[in-house]
Phi, psi and omega in degrees: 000135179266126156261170192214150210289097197310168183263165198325127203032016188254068212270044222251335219244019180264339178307339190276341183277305210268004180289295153021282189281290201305290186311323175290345212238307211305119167286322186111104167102348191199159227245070178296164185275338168177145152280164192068300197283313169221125201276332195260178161294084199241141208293295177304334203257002177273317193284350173291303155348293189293335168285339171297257184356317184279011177239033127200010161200112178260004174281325180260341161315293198271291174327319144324289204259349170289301174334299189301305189268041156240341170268021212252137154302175202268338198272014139120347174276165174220120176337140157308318208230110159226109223279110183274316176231162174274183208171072183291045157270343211228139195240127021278136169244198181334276181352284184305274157015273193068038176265128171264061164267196159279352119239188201281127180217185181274167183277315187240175193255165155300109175306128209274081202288304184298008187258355166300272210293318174301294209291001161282318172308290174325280180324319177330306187200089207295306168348285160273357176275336200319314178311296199308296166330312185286332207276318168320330202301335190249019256176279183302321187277334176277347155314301198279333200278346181306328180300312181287357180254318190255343170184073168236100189264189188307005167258343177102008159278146211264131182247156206233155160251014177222163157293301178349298185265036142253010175081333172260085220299312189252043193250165194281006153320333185268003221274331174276334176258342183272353175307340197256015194258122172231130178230078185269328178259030169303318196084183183276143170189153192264101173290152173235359183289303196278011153272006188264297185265109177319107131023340169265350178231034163241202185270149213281186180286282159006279163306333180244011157304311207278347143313293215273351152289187267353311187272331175283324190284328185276310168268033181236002183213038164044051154064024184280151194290311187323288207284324194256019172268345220250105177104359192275164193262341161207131169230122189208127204269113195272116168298004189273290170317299222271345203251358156316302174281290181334342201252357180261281228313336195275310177316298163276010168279308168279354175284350173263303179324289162324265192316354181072030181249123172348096169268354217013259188279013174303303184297352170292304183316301170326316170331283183306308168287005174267316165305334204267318177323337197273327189261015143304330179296118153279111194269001170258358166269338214065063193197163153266107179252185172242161183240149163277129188262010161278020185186355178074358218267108145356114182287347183028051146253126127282131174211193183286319194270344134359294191287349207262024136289008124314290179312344184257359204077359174271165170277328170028079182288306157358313159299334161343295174303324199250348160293299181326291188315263202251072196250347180297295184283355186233107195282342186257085184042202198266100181306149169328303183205167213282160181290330194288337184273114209308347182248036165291139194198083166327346163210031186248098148047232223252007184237018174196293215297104230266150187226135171345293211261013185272303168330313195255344157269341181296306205279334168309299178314301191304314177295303174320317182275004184093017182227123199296344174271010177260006160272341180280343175271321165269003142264303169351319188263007187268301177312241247307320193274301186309320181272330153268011186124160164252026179311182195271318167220180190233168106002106175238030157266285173276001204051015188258143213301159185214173150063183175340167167231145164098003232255134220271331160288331176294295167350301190261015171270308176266000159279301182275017165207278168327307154317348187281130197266150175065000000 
C-alpha cells in the first residue's frame, strides 16, 4: 500500500490506513515491525502491535501477545527477538544469538510494555478475555519476577546489559559504557539495516562493533543469566526498563486482584521499585536519568524516557518543567533528547527523534497523573502521524518522516490513541 498524505488537518482517512499496515505486517499470529528492515517478532513493538489490533479484532489482539510468550524461556525471560521463521536478509539472526530457548531468539529482552497492555485487552472485554488472561497470568509474572532478580542493581534500580534491551539503542545514555568496551576482536559482519535506512539515520559503526561485542560475550558464556551480569562492562541502570516495569507489576497486581488470581508479593515488589525509582533522580540535573552502575557516572539526558514516570505511576511534579522546555523546543512531540543538549541528532534512531509510541506512554501517564501537557502531547503526535506517515520516527523539529515506512507501532498508536479525538 502506497501511502498518502491526508490533506490539511482532514485525518479521517488514516484509521483505515493504519488498520493496513497492521494487517500488510501480520505474520499470522505475530506481527512484524516493518518489512524487510525487521522481519521477525520484537517484543515491545508485538505488544503495541496488540493495542492496534484491539480497536477492531480483538481475538487477534491476544494472539499477538500469547505468540510472544511461546518464545518465553524456562528461567522467566521473553525475548527481543523472537526468530519465528529464517530470514538470511536479516543480521544478527539466530546464528549470531546462539540461544537455546523454546524457539530460535535473541539473548536479551524488552521493556516489558505487554505485562501492561494484556490487562487492557482484558478490561476490553473481561469476560472473553478472562480465560486468555489467567493462562498469561503466570507466565507475565515470572517475566517481571526474572527482572527483579537479574537485573535489579544494589539501589533497586532496574539496569539493561545491552542497548539493545532497552529498546533505545543508540541513545547517549550508553556512552559512558560503551566508551569502556574495545571490541577489536568483533570480526567481520554484514550490517543489513543500512540497506533499508539511510546510514545517517541509524546507529554508527562505533555502536554496533560494540553491540555485536556484547552479544559474542554473552553467547561465549552460554547465555547464564549469573555470569554474563557478573563483568560486564555494560550495565546501566534505564528509566526506560524500571519506570515500564513498575507501570506493568501495578497493572497486574490489580488486574489479578480483579480476577481472583494468586498476586502472592506483588505488591512488595511493587514497593520496592517505587522506592527504587529515587536512585533515578539525577539530583545535580533535576531529572529522572540513567546511570552507569559500574561506576556511577551520570548520562546527564533529558530523554523521553526521562518522561515516563507517569507512565510508571509517580506524580513527579519536577518534571512538569522540563516537558515545557522541550516540548517549546521541539514542536513535533517529545524527542529522543532535549534539543537544547549539544548530542542532540534530529534523525539519527535514538538521539533527537521522536517516536509515537514513547509519545504516547509519556502523554498517557502525564494525564493520568493530572498533568494538563499530556494532552497536549498527544495532539502533537496526532499532527506528526496525520501529516507524515506511519513511520518509524520523525523530526522532531520538522516533522519529517525517518527510519522505517509502513510501521506496525505508529500505526497501532494512532488507533489507540493518537488518532482519538480528546
Amino acid at each position: 500500500m502506497t501511502e498518502t498524505l491526508a490533506a490539511a488537518d482532514d485525518f479521517s482517512d488514516r484509521d483505515a490506513a493504519a488498520r493496513d499496515i497492521l494487517t500488510q505486517n501480520d505474520r499470522g499470529g505475530y506481527t512484524v515491525p516493518t518489512d524487510g528492515l525487521y522481519p521477525y517478532q520484537w517484543n515491545w513493538d508485538s505488544a503495541f502491535a496488540s493495542l492496534g489490533f484491539a480497536e477492531f479484532d480483538l481475538n487477534r489482539a491476544w494472539q499477538e501477545i500469547e505468540t510472544l510468550f511461546s518464545g518465553q524461556w524456562d528461567n522467566g525471560m521473553v525475548p527481543h527477538i523472537i526468530f519465528h521463521k529464517p530470514d538470511p536478509g536479516y543480521f544478527p539472526g539466530p546464528d549470531v544469538w546462539g540461544c537455546k530457548g523454546p524457539i530460535a531468539s535473541s539473548g536479551i529482552t524488552q521493556p516489558p510494555v505487554a505485562l501492561s497492555f494484556a490487562t487492557r485487552l482484558l478490561a476490553a472485554d473481561p469476560e472473553a478475555g478472562a480465560a486468555r488472561f489467567a493462562a498469561l497470568y503466570p507466565k507475565m509474572r515470572k517475566w517481571a519476577e526474572w527482572f527483579l532478580k537479574w537485573r535489579r542493581d544494589e539501589k533497586g534500580a532496574i539496569f539493561v546489559i545491552h542497548p539493545w534491551e532497552s529498546g533505545r539503542d543508540n541513545a547517549p545514555d550508553w556512552d559512558d559504557a560503551m566508551s569502556g568496551i574495545d571490541p577489536q576482536d568483533v570480526g567481520y559482519y554484514e550490517r543489513r539495516d543500512t540497506q533499508h535506512v539511510d546510514a545517517s539515520m541509524r546507529p554508527t559503526k562505533y555502536d554496533y562493533d560494540r553491540y555485536i561485542w556484547l552479544v559474542q560475550r554473552a553467547k561465549a558464556l552460554d547465555w547464564d543469566d549469573a555470569k554474563v551480569t557478573e563483568g560486564n562492562p555494560f550495565r546501566v541502570a534505564d528509566p526506560t526498563m524500571h519506570f515500564i516495569l513498575m507501570r506493568g507489576l501495578r497493572d497486574l497486581l490489580a488486574a489479578g486482584e480483579a480476577q481472583d488470581l494468586d498476586t502472592g508479593d506483588m505488591a512488595t515488589q511493587l514497593a520496592e521499585l517505587e522506592a527504587g525509582a529515587d536512585a533515578l533522580w539525577n539530583p545535580g540535573m533535576g531529572y529522572y536519568d540513567s546511570y552507569n552502575c559500574n561506576n556511577g557516572i551520570w548520562s546527564n539526558a533529558l530523554s523521553n524516557a526521562s518522561f515516563l514516570c507517569w507512565f510508571g505511576g509517580l506524580d513527579a511534579p519536577h518534571m512538569e518543567q522540563h516537558l515545557v522546555r522541550v516540548l517549546d523546543a521541539a514542536p513535533y512531540g517529545v524527542p529522543s533528547l532535549a534539543p537544547f543538549d549539544p548530542r542532540f541528532d534530529a534523525k539519527r534512531y535514538w538521539r533527537g527523534p521522536t517516536w509515537g509510541m514513547m509519545n504516547m506512554m509519556i502523554g498517557e501517564g502525564a494525564s493520568e497523573r493530572g498533568v494538563a501537557l499530556g494532552e497536549e502531547v498527544r495532539k502533537r503526535t496526532r499532527e506528526v502521524i496525520g501529516r507524515y506517515g506511519f513511520v518509524e520516527y520523525f523530526d522532531p523539529m520538522t516533522g519529517a518522516a525517518a527510519g522505517g515506512k509502513a510501521f506496525t507501532w505508529t500505526a497501532a498508536v494512532w488507533l489507540a490513541w493518537a488518532g482519538k479525538e480528546g
